[in-house]
TIVO-2410 file (N, C-alpha, C; in nm, 3 decimals):
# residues 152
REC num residu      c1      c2      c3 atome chaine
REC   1      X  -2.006  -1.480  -0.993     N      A
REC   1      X  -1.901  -1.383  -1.009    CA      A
REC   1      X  -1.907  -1.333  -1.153     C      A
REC   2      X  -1.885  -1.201  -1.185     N      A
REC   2      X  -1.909  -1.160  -1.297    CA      A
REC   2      X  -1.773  -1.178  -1.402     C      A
REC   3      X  -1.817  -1.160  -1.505     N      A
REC   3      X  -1.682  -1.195  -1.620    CA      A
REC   3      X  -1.559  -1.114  -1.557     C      A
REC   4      X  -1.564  -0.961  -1.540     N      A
REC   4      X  -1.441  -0.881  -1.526    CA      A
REC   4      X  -1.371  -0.915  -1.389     C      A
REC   5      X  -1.456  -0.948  -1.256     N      A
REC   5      X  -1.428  -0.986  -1.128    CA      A
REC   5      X  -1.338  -1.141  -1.191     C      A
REC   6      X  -1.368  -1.235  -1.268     N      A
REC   6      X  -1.313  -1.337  -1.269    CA      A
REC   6      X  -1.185  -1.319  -1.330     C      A
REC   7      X  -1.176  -1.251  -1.445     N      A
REC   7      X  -1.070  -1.173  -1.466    CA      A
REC   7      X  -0.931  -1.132  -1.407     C      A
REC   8      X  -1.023  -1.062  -1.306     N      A
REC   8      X  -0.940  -0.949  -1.224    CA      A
REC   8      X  -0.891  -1.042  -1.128     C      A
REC   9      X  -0.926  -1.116  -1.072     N      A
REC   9      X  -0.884  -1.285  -0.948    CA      A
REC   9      X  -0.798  -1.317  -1.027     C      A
REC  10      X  -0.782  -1.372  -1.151     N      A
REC  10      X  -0.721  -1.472  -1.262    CA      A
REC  10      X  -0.599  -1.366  -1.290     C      A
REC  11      X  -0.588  -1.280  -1.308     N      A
REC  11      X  -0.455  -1.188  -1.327    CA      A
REC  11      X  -0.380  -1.155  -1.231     C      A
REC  12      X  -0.443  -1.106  -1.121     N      A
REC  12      X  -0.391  -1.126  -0.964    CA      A
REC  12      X  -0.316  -1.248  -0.948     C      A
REC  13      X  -0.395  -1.355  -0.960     N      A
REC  13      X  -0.300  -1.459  -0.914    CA      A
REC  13      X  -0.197  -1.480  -1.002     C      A
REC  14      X  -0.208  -1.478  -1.133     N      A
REC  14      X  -0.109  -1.511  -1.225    CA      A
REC  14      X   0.013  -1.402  -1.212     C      A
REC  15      X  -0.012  -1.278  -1.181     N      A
REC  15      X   0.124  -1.150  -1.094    CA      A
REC  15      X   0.179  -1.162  -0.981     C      A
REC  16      X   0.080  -1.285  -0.878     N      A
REC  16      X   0.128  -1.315  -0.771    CA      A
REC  16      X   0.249  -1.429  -0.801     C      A
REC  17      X   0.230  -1.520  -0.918     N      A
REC  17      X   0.265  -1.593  -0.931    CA      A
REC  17      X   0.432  -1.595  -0.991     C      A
REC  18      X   0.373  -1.423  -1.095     N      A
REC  18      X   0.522  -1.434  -1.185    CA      A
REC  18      X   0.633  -1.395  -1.087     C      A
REC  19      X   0.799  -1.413  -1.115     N      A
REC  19      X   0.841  -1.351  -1.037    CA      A
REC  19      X   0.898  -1.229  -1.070     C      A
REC  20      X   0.913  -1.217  -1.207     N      A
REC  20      X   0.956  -1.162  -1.289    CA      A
REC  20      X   0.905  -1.004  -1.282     C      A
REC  21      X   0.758  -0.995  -1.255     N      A
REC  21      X   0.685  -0.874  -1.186    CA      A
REC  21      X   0.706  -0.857  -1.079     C      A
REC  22      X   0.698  -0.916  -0.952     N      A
REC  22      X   0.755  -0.853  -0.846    CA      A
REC  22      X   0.843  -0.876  -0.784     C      A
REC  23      X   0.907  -0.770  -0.648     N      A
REC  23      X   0.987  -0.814  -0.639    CA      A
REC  23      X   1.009  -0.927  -0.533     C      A
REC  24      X   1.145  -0.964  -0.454     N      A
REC  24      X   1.167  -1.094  -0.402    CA      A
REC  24      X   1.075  -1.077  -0.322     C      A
REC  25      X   1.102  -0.927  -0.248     N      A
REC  25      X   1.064  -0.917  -0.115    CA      A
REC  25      X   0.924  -0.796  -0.150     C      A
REC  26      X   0.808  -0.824  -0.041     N      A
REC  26      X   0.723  -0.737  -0.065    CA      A
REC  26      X   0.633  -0.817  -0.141     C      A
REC  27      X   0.459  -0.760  -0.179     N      A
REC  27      X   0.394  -0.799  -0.270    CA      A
REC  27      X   0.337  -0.682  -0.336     C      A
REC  28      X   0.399  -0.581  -0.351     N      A
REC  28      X   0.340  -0.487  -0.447    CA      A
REC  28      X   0.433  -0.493  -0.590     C      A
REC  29      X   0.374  -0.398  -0.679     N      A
REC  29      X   0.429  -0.414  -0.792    CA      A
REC  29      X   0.519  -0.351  -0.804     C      A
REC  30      X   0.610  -0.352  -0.919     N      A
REC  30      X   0.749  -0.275  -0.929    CA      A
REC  30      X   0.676  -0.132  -0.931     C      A
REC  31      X   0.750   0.003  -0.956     N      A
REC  31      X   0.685   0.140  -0.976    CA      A
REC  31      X   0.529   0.142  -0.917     C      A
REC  32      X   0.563   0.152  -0.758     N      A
REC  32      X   0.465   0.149  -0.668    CA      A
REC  32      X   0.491   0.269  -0.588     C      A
REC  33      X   0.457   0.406  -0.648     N      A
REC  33      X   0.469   0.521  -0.584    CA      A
REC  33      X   0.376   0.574  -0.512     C      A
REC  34      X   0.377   0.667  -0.353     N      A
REC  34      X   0.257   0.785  -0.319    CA      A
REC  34      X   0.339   0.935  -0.334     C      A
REC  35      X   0.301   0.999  -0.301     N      A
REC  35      X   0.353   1.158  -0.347    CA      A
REC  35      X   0.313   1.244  -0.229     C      A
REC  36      X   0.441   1.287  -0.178     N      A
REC  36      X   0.424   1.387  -0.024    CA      A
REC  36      X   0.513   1.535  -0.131     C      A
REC  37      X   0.409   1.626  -0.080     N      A
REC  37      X   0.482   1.786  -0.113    CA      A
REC  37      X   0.614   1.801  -0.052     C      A
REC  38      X   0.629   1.723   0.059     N      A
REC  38      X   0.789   1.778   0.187    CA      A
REC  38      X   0.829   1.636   0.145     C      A
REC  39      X   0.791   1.531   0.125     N      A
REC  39      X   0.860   1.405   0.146    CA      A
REC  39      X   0.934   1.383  -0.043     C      A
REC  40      X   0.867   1.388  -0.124     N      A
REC  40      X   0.847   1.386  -0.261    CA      A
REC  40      X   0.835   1.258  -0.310     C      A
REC  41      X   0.878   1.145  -0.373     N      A
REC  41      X   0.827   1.070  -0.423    CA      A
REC  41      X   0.853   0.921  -0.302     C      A
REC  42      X   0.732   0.846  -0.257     N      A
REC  42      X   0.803   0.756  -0.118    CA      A
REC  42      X   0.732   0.613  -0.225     C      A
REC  43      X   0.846   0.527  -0.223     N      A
REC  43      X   0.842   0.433  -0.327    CA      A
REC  43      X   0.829   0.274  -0.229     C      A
REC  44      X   0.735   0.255  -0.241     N      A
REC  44      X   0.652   0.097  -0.161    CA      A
REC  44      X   0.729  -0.005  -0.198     C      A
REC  45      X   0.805  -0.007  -0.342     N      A
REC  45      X   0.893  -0.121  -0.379    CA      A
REC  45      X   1.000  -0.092  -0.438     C      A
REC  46      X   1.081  -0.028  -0.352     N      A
REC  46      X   1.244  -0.011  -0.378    CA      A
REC  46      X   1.303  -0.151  -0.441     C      A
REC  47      X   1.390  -0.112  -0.508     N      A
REC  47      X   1.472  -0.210  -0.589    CA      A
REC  47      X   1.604  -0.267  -0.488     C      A
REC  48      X   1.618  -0.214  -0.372     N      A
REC  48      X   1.707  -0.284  -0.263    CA      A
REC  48      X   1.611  -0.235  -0.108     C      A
REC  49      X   1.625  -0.367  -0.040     N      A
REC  49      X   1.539  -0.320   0.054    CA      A
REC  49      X   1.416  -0.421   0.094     C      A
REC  50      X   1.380  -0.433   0.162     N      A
REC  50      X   1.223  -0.502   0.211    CA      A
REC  50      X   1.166  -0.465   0.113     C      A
REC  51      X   1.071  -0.345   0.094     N      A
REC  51      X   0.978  -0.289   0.020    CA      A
REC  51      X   0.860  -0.369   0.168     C      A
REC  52      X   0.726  -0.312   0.075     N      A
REC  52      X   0.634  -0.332   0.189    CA      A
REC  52      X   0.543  -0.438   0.141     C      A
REC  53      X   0.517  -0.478   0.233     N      A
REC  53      X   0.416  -0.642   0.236    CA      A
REC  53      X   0.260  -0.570   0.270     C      A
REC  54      X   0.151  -0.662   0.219     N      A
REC  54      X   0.021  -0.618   0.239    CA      A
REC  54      X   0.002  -0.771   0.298     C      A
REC  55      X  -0.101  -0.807   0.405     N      A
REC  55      X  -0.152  -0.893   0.461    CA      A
REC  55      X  -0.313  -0.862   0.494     C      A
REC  56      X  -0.388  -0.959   0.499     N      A
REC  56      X  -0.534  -0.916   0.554    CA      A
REC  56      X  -0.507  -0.874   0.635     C      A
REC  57      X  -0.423  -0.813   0.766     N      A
REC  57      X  -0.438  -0.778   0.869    CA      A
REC  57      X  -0.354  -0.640   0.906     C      A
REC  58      X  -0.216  -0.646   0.832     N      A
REC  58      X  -0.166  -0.553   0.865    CA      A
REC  58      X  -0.049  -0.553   0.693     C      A
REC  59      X   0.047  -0.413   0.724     N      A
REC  59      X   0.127  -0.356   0.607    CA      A
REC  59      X   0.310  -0.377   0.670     C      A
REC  60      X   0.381  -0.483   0.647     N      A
REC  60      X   0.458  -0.471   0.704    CA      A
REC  60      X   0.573  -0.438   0.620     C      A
REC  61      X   0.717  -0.423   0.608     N      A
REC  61      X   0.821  -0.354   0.549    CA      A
REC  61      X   0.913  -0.254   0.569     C      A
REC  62      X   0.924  -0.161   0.458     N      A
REC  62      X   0.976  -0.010   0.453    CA      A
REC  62      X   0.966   0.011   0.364     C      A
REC  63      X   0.895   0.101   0.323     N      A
REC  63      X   0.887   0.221   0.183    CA      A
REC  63      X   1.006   0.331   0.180     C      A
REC  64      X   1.055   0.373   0.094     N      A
REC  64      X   1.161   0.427   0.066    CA      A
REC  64      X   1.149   0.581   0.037     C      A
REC  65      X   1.212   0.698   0.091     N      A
REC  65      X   1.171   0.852   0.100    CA      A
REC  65      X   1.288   0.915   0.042     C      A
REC  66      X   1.347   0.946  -0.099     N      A
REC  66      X   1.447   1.000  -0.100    CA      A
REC  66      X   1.501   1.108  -0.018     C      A
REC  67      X   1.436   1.194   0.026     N      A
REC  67      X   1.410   1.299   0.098    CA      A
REC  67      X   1.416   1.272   0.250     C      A
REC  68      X   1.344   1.143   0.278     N      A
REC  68      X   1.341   1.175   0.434    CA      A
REC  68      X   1.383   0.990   0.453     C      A
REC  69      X   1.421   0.940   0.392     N      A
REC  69      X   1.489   0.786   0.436    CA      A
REC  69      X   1.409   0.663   0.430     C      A
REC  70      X   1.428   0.574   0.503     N      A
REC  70      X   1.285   0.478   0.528    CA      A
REC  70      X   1.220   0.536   0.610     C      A
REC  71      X   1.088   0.418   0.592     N      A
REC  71      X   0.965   0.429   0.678    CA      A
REC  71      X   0.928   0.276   0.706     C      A
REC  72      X   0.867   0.278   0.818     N      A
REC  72      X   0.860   0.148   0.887    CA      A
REC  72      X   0.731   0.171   0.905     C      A
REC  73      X   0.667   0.031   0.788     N      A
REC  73      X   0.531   0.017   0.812    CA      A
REC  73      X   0.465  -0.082   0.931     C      A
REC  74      X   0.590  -0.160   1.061     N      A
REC  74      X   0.572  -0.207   1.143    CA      A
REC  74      X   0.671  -0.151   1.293     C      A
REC  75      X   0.650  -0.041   1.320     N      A
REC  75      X   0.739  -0.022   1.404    CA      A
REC  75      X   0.680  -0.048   1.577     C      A
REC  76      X   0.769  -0.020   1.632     N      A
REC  76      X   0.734  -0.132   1.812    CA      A
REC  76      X   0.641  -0.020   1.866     C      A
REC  77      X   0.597   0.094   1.785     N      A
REC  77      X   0.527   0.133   1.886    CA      A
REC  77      X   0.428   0.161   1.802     C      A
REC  78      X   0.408   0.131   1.688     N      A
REC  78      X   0.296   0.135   1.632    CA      A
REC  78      X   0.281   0.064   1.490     C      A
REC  79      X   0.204   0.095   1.388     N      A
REC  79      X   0.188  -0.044   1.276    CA      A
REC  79      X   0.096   0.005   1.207     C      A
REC  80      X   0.074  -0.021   1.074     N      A
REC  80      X  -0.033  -0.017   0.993    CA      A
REC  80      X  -0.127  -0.122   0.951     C      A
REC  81      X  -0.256  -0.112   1.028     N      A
REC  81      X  -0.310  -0.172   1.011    CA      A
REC  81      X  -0.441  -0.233   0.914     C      A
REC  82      X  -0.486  -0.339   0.814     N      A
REC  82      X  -0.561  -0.318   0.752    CA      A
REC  82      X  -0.683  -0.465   0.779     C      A
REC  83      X  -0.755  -0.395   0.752     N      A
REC  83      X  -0.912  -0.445   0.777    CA      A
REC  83      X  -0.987  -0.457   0.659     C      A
REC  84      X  -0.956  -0.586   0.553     N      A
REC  84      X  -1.111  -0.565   0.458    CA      A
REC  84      X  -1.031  -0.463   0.391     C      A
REC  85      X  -0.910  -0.422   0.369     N      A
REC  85      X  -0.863  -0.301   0.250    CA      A
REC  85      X  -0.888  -0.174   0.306     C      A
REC  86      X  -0.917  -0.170   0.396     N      A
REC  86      X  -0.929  -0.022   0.493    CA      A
REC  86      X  -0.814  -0.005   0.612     C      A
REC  87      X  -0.713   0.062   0.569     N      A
REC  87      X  -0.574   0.113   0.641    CA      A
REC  87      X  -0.620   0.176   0.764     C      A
REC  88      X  -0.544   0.183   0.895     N      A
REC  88      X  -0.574   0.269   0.982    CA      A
REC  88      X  -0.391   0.204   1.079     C      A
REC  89      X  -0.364   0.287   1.155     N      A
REC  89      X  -0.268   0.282   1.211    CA      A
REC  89      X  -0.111   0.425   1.158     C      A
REC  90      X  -0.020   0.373   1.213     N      A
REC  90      X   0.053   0.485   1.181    CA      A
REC  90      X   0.194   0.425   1.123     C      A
REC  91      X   0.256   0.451   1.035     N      A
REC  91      X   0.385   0.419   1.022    CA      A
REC  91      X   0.520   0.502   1.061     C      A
REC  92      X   0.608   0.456   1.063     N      A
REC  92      X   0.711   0.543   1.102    CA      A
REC  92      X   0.837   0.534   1.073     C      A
REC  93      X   0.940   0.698   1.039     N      A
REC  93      X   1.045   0.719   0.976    CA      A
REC  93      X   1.134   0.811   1.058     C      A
REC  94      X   1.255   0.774   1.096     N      A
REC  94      X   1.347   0.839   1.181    CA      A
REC  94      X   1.320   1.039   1.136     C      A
REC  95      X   1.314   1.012   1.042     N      A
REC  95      X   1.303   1.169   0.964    CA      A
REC  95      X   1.168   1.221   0.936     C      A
REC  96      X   1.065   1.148   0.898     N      A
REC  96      X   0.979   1.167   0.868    CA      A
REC  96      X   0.850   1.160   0.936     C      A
REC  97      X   0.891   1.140   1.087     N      A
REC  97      X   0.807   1.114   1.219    CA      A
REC  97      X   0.679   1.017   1.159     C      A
REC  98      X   0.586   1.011   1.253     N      A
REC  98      X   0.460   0.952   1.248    CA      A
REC  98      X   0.403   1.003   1.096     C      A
REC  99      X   0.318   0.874   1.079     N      A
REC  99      X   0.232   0.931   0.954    CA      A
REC  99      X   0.139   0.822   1.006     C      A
REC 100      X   0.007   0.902   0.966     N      A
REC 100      X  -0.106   0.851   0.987    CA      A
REC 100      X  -0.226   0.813   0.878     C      A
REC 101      X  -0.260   0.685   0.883     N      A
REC 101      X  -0.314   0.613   0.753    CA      A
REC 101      X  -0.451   0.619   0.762     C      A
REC 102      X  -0.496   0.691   0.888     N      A
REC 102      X  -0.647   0.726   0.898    CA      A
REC 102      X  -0.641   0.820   0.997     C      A
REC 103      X  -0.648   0.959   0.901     N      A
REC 103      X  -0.668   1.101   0.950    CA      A
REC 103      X  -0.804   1.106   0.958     C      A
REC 104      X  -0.822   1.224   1.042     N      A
REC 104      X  -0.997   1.260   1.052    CA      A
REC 104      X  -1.036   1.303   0.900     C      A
REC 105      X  -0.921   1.402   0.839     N      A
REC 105      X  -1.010   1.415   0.718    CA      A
REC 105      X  -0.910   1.311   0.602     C      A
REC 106      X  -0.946   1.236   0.521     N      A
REC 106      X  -0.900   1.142   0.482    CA      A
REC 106      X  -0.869   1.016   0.430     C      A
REC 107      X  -0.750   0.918   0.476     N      A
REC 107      X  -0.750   0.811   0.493    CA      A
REC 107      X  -0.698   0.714   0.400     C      A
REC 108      X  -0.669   0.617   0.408     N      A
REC 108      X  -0.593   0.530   0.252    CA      A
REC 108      X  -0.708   0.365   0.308     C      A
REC 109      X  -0.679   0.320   0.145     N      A
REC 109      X  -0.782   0.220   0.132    CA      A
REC 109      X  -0.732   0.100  -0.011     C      A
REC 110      X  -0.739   0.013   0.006     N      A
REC 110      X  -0.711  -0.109  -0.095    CA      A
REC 110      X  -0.821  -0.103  -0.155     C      A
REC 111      X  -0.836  -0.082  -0.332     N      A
REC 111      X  -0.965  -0.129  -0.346    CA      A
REC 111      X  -0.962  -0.300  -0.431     C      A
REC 112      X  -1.064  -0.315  -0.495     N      A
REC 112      X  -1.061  -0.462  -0.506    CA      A
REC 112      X  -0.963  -0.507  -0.639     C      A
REC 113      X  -0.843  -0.405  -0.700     N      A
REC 113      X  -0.795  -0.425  -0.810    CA      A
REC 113      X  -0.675  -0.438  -0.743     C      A
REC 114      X  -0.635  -0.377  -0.632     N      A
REC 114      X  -0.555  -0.401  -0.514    CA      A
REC 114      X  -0.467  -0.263  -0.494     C      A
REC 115      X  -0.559  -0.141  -0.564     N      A
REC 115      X  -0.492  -0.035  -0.577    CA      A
REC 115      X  -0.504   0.067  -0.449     C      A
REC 116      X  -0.414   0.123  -0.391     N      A
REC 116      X  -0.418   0.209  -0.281    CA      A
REC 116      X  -0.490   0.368  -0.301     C      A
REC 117      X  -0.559   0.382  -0.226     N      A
REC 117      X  -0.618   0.506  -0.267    CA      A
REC 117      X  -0.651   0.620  -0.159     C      A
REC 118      X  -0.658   0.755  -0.146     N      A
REC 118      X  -0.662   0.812  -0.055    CA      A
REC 118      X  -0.566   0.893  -0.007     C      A
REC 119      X  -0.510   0.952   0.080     N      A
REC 119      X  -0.456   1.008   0.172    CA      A
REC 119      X  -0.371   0.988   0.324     C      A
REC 120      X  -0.277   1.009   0.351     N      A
REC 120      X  -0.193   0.996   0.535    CA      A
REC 120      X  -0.160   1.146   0.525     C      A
REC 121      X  -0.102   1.134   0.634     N      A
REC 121      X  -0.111   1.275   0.740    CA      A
REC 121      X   0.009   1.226   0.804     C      A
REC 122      X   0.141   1.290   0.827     N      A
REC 122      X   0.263   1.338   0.871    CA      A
REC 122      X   0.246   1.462   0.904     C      A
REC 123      X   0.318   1.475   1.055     N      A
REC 123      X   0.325   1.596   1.035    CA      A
REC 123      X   0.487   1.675   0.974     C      A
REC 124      X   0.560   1.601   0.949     N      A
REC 124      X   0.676   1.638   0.857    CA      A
REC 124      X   0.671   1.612   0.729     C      A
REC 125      X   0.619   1.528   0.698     N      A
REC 125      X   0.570   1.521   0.570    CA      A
REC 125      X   0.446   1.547   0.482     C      A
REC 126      X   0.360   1.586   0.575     N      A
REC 126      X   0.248   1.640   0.487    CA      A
REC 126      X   0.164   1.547   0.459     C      A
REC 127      X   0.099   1.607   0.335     N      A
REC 127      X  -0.043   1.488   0.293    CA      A
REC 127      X   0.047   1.394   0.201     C      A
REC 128      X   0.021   1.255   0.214     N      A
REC 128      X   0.065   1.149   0.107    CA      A
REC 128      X  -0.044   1.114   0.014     C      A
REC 129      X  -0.038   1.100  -0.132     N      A
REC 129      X  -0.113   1.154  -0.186    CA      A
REC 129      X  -0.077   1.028  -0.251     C      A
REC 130      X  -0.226   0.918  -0.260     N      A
REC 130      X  -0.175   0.777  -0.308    CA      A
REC 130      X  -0.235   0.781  -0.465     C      A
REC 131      X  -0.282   0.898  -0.530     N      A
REC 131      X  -0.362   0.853  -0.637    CA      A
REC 131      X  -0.243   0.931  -0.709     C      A
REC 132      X  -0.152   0.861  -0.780     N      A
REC 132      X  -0.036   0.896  -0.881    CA      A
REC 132      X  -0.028   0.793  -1.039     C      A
REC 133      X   0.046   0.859  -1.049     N      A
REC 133      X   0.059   0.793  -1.212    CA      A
REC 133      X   0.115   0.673  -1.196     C      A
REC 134      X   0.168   0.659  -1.112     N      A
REC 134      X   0.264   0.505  -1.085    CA      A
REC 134      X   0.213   0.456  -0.920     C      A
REC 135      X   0.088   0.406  -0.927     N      A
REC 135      X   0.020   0.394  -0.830    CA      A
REC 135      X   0.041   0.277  -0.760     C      A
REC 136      X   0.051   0.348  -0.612     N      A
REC 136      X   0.074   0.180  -0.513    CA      A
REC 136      X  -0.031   0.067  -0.546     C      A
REC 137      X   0.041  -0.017  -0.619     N      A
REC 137      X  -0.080  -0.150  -0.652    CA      A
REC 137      X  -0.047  -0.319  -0.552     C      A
REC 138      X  -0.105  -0.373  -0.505     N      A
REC 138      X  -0.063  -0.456  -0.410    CA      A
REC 138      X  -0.136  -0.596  -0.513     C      A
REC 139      X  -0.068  -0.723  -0.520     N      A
REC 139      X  -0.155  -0.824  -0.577    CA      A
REC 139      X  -0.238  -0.895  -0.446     C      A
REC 140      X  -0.235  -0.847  -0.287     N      A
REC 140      X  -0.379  -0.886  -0.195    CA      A
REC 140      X  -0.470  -0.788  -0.242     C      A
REC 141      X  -0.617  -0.838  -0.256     N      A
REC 141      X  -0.697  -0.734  -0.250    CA      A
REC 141      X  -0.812  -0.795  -0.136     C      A
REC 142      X  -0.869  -0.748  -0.125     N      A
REC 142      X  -0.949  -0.757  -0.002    CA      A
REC 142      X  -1.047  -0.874  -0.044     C      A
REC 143      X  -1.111  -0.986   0.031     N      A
REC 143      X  -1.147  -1.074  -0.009    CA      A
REC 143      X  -1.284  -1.065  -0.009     C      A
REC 144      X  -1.332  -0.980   0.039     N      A
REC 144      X  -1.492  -0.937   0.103    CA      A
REC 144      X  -1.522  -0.887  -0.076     C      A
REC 145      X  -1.431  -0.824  -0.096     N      A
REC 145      X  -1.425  -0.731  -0.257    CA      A
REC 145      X  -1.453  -0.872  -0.315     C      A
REC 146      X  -1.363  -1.019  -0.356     N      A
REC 146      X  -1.358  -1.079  -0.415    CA      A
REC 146      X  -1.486  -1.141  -0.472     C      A
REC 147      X  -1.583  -1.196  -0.340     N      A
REC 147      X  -1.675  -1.242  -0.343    CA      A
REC 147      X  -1.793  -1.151  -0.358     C      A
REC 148      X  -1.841  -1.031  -0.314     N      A
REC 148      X  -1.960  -0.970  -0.342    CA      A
REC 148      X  -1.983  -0.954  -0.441     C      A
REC 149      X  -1.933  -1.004  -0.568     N      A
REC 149      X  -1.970  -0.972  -0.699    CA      A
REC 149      X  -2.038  -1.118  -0.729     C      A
REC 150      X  -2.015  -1.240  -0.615     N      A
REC 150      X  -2.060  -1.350  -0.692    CA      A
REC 150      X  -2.224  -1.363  -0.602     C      A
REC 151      X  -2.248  -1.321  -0.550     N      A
REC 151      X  -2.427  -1.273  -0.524    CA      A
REC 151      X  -2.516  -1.190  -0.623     C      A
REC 152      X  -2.433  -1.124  -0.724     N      A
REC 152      X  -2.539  -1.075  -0.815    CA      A
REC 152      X  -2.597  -1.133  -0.881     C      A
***
């Protein structure tokens, strides 16, 4: 594993650890924003609220829409699902209908710093636009990420 990969594991865990960085509920970081043109700023770790959980498998919670309310990253008829840091599934908001985490053109993705990246598709809300100044950062990162650096 290379110096910065060991690093980057060793700080992760130590943010997973503090509590002081995140919050009760959820594992993303405080000021964990994406950016919709119709929705405007939809915040992953509200300061009251679930906020949203990352798991190897799936995104569970509610992200917060001033504009259009919550969003339910596990709802009964559908879910966001993640694979290896690759999102696909749909979440959903009384106001903000379906949004989709793997559009044809697109898509959102964890990379190995645990940062969200990419694009969803609402059709009330438009494109969600995860690459912002106050970027959705999650302390899971994909574990496949963790280790391919220790084969070089």
């Amino acid at each position: 594993m290379t110096p910065i990969r060991l690093f980057r594991v060793a700080a992760t865990l130590v943010l997973a650890g503090s509590a002081g960085l995140l919050h009760a509920a959820g594992n993303l970081l405080p000021a964990s924003y994406a950016w919709s043109e119709n929705a405007g700023w939809i915040n992953f770790s509200p300061n009251s609220g679930p906020g949203v959980t990352v798991t190897s498998t799936a995104l569970t919670g509610y992200a917060w829409s001033e504009n259009f309310g919550w969003i339910s990253f596990a709802p009964i008829a559908g879910g966001v699902h993640n694979s290896a840091g690759t999102l696909s599934g749909y979440a959903w908001g009384e106001n903000a209908g379906w949004i989709n985490f793997a559009p044809v053109v697109g898509g959102v993705s964890i990379d190995a710093n645990g940062q969200f990246n990419g694009f969803a598709w609402g059709e009330n809300v438009g494109w969600i636009n995860f690459a912002t100044q106050s970027p959705v950062i999650t302390t899971w990162i994909p574990s496949d990420l963790i280790f391919a650096d220790s084969f070089e």
